[in-house]
C-alpha positions in Angstrom: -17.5 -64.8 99.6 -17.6 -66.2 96.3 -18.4 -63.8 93.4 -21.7 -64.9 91.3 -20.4 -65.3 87.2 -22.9 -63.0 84.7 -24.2 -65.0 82.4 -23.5 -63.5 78.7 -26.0 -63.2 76.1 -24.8 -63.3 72.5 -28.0 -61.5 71.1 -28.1 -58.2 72.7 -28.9 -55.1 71.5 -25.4 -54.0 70.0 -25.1 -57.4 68.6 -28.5 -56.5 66.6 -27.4 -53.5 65.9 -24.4 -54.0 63.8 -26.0 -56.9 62.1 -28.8 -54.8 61.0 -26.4 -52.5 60.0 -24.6 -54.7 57.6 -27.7 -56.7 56.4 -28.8 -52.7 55.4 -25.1 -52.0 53.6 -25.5 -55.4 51.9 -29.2 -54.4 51.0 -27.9 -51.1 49.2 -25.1 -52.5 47.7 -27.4 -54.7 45.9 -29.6 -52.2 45.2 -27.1 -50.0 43.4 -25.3 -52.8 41.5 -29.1 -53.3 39.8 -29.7 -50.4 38.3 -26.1 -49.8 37.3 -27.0 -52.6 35.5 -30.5 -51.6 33.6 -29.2 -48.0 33.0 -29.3 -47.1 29.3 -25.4 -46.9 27.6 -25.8 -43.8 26.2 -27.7 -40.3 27.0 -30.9 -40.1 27.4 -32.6 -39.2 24.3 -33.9 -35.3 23.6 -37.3 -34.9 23.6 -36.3 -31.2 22.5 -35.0 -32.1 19.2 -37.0 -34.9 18.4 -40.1 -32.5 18.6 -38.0 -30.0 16.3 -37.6 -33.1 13.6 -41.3 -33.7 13.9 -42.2 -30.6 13.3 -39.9 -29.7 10.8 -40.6 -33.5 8.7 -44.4 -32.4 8.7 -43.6 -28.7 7.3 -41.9 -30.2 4.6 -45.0 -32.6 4.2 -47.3 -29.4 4.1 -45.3 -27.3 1.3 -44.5 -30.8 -0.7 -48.4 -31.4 -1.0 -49.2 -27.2 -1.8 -47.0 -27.9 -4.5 -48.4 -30.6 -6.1 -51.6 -29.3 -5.9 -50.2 -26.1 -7.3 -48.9 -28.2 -10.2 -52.5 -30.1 -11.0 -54.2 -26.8 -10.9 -51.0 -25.1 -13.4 -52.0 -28.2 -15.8 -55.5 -28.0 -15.9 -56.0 -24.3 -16.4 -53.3 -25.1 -19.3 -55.9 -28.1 -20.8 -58.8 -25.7 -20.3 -57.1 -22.8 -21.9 -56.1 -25.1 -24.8 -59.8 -26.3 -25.2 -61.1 -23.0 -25.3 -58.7 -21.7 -28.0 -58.9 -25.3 -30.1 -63.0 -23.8 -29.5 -62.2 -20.2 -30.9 -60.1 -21.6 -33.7 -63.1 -23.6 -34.9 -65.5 -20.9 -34.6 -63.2 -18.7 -36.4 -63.0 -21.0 -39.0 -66.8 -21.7 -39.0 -67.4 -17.6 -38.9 -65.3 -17.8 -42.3 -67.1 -19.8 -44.0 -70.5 -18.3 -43.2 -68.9 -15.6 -44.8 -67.7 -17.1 -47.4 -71.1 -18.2 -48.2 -73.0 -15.2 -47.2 -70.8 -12.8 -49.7 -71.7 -15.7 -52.3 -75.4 -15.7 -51.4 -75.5 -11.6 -52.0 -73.4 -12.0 -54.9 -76.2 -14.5 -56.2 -79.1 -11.4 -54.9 -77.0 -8.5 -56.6 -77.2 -10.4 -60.1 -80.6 -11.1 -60.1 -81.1 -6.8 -59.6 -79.0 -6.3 -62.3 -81.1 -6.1 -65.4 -80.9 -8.3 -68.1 -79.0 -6.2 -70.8 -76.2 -5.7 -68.5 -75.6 -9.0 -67.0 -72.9 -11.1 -68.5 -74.1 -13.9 -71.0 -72.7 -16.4 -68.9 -74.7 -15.3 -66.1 -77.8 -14.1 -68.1 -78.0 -17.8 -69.8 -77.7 -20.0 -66.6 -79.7 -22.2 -65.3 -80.4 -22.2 -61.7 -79.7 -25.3 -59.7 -80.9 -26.7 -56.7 -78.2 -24.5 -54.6 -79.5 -21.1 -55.8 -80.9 -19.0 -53.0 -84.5 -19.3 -52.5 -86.9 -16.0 -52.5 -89.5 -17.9 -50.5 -87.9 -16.7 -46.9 -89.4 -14.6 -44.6 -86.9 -13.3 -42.1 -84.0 -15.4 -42.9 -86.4 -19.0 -42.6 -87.2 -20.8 -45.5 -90.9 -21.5 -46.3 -93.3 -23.2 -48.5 -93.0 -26.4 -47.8 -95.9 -29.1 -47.5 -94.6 -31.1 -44.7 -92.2 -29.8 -41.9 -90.3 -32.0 -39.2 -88.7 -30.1 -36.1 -85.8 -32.2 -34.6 -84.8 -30.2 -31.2 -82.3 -30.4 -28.7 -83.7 -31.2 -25.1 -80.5 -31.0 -23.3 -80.0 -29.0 -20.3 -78.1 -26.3 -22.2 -81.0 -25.7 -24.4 -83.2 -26.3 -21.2 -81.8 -23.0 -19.7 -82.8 -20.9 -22.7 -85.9 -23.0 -23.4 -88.6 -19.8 -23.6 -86.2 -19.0 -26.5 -86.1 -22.1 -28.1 -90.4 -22.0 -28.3 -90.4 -18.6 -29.0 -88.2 -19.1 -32.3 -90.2 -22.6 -33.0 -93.4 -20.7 -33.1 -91.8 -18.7 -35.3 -90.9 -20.7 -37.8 -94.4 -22.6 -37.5 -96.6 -19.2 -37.8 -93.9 -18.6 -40.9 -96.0 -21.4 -42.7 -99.7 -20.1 -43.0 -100.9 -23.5 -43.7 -99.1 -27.2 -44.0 -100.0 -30.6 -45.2 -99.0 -32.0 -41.8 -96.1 -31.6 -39.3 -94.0 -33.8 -36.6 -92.2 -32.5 -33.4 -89.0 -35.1 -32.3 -85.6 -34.5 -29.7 -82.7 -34.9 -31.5 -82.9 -38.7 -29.8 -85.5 -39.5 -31.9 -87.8 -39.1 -29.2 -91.7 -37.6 -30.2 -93.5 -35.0 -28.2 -97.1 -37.2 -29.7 -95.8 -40.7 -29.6 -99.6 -41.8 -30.8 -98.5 -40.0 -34.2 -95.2 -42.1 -34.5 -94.8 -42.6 -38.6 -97.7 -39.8 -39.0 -98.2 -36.2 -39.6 -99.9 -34.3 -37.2 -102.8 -32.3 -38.7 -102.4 -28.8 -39.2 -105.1 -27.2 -37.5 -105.6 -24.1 -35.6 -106.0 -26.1 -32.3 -104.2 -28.5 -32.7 -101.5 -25.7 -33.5 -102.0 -24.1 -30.0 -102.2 -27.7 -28.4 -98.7 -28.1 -29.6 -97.5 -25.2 -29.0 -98.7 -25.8 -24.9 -96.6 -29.1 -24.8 -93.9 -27.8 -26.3 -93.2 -25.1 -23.4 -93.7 -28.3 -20.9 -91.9 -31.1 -22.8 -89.2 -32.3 -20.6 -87.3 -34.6 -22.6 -83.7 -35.2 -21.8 -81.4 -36.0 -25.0 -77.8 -35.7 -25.6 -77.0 -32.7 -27.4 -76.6 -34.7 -30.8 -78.9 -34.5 -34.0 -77.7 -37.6 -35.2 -80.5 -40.1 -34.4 -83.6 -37.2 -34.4 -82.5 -36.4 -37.9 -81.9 -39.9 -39.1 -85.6 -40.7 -37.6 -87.2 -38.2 -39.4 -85.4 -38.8 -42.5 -86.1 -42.6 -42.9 -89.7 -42.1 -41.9 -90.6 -39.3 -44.0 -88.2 -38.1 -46.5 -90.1 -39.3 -49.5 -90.0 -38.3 -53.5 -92.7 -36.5 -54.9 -93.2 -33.5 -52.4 -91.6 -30.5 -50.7 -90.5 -31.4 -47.2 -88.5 -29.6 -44.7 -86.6 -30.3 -41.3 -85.5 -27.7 -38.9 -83.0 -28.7 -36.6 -83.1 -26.8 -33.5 -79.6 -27.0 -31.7 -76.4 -25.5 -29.5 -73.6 -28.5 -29.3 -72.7 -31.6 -31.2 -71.3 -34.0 -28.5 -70.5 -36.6 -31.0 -67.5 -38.5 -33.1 -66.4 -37.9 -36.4 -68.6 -35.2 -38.8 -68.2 -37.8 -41.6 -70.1 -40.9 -40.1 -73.2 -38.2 -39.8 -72.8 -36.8 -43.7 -72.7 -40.3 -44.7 -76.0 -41.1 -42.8 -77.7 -38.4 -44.2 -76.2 -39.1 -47.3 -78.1 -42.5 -47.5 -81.4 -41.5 -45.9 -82.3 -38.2 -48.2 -80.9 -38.6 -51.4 -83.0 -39.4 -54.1 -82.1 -42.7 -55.8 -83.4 -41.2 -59.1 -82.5 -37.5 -59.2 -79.9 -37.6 -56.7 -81.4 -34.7 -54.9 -82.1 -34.2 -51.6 -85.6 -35.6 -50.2 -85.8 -33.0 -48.0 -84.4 -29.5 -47.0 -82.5 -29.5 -44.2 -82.1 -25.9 -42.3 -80.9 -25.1 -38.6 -81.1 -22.8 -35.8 -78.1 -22.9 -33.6 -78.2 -21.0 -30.5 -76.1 -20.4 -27.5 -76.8 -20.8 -23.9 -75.0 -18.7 -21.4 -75.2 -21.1 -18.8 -72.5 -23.0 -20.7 -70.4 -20.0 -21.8 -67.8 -20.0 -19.3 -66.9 -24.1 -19.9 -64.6 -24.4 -22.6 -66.2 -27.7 -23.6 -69.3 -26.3 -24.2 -67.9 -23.7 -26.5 -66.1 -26.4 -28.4 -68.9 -28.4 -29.1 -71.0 -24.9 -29.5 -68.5 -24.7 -32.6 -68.3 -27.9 -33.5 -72.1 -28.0 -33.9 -72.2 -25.0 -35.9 -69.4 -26.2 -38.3 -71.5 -29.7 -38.6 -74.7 -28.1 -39.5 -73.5 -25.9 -42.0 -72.4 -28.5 -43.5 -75.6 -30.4 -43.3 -77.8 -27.3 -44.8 -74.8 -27.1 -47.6 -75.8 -30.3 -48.8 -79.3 -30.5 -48.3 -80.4 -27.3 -50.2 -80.8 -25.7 -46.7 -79.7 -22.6 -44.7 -78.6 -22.0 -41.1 -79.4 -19.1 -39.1 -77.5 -18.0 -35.4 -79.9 -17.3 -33.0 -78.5 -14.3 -31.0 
C-alpha cells in the first residue's frame, strides 16, 4: 500500500509566530534608538533651584526699590527742612528790624514827653519830616485821611481766616468816622464794585453796611501777591493835593525779586514836585494756620512781611501783625 505524502504549508502558526516575534524586536529596537536620540545631553534642569533664584532675584528687587524710596523721602525732608529754616532766618531777620524800628518809634514818643527845657537843642530845634510818627492812630492804625483804598488778599490762605480778615477791615473802616470816598480791590487788581472802576465809592452809612455784606461773600481768587492791586490803585488814585491812604491786607508774597516791586511803587506814588509819597501806604499781615505746617507758606509768610515793611518804610506808612 502506498503511503499518501502530507502536503507542507509554509505559513503555519509557528512560522507566524516567530515572524511576529521579530517584526516586534525590530519594532522596539526602533523605538528605543529614537528617543535615545531626542533625549536632552545633560540633566534635566531643577525646578527646585530655579524657583530659589526667582525668589531670591525678586527679594533683592523689593529691598533695592525700599531703598530708593527711602532715599527720595531722606532728600525731601532735607529740602523741606532747609525751606523752613531759610523761612525762620528771614522772619528772624524781619522780627529785627521791626524792632529796630519800634525802639526808634518809642525813642521818637519818649522825646516828645520830655519837656522842652530838658531836651537837647538838637532835638528841641528839629523839624519833623515826613517819617516822624504820626499821633493820629487809634489802636496801632493810622487815620485821617480823605480817601482810603483797601487792596486784599483773596487767596485761599486768607480764605481760611476770612471772618478775620472782615473783622479787622471793618475795623479799620469804623476807625475813620467819615471819608471823602473809598475803593475795595484783591491784590489782582480785581474790584469788589466793578461799576465804580476809576471812582470812589460814597461814604454813607448804607452804603457802609452794603459793603461790608459783600465783603464777607466776595469770593475772588488772586495770587497771594500785592503787586498789581497796589499798582492799580496807585495809578488810578494817587493824586497831589490830598491825604490818601492804602491798606494792604495780606499773608504771603509769592512773587520775584522785592526790587522790581519798590521800583513800581517808586514810579506810581512819588510826587514829581515834592518827591513825597502820594499816598500812605500801611499793611496788615496775618497768618493762616491752615498753611503753618508747609514750609513754603512760611517762607513766603516772611517774605511778605519783610516786603511790606519795606513798602510802609517808604511810603510814610506803618505795618501792624495781626495775631
Amino acid at each position: 500500500m502506498r503511503r499518501r505524502r502530507r502536503a507542507f504549508d509554509v505559513f503555519s502558526i509557528s512560522f507566524l509566530d516567530a515572524i511576529a516575534c521579530g517584526f516586534g524586536a525590530v519594532i522596539l529596537l526602533l523605538i528605543v534608538s529614537l528617543n535615545a536620540d531626542r533625549a536632552p545631553a545633560g540633566a534635566p534642569p531643577d525646578v527646585s533651584a530655579l524657583l530659589d533664584s526667582a525668589v531670591e532675584t525678586r527679594l533683592e528687587t523689593t529691598a533695592l526699590k525700599e531703598r530708593l524710596e527711602l532715599s527720595r523721602s531722606v532728600d525731601a525732608d532735607a529740602r523741606a527742612e532747609a525751606a523752613e529754616l531759610e523761612a525762620r532766618i528771614l522772619a528772624a531777620r524781619a522780627a529785627y528790624e521791626a524792632d529796630r524800628r519800634e525802639a526808634q518809634r518809642l525813642e521818637r514818643r519818649l522825646a516828645k514827653l520830655i519837656p522842652p527845657e530838658e531836651r537837647p537843642a538838637s532835638a528841641a530845634t528839629r523839624t519833623p519830616g515826613p517819617a516822624e510818627e504820626r499821633d493820629d492812630e487809634v489802636g496801632g492804625i493810622p487815620v485821617g485821611s480823605e480817601y482810603v483804598i483797601f487792596v486784599i488778599d483773596t487767596s485761599g490762605s486768607m480764605r481760611s481766616i476770612w471772618e478775620k480778615v472782615v473783622g479787622r477791615l471793618e475795623a479799620v473802616i469804623d476807625a475813620h468816622p467819615t471819608v471823602s470816598g473809598f475803593q475795595v480791590v484783591n491784590d489782582n487788581g480785581t474790584y469788589l464794585l466793578p461799576a465804580y472802576k476809576g471812582r470812589w465809592i460814597s461814604d454813607t452809612p448804607s452804603r457802609r453796611r452794603s459793603v461790608k455784606k459783600m465783603l464777607r461773600n466776595w469770593n475772588s481768587l488772586s495770587n497771594s501777591s500785592p503787586v498789581e492791586g497796589l499798582e492799580e490803585a496807585l495809578e488810578r488814585y494817587a493824586r497831589p493835593g490830598r491825604r490818601r491812604s492804602v491798606y494792604v491786607f495780606g499773608d504771603e508774597y509769592t512773587g520775584g525779586s522785592y526790587d522790581v516791586v519798590l521800583d513800581s511803587l517808586e514810579r506810581h506814588n512819588r510826587d514829581p514836585v515834592s518827591g513825597q509819597p502820594l499816598a500812605e501806604v500801611h499793611a496788615l499781615g496775618f497768618f493762616s494756620t491752615a498753611g503753618a505746617t508747609s514750609a513754603s507758606y512760611l517762607l513766603s509768610s516772611a517774605r511778605f512781611s519783610i516786603l511790606m515793611r519795606e513798602v510802609v518804610r517808604r511810603n510814610r506808612g506803618t505795618y501792624l501783625t495781626v495775631p
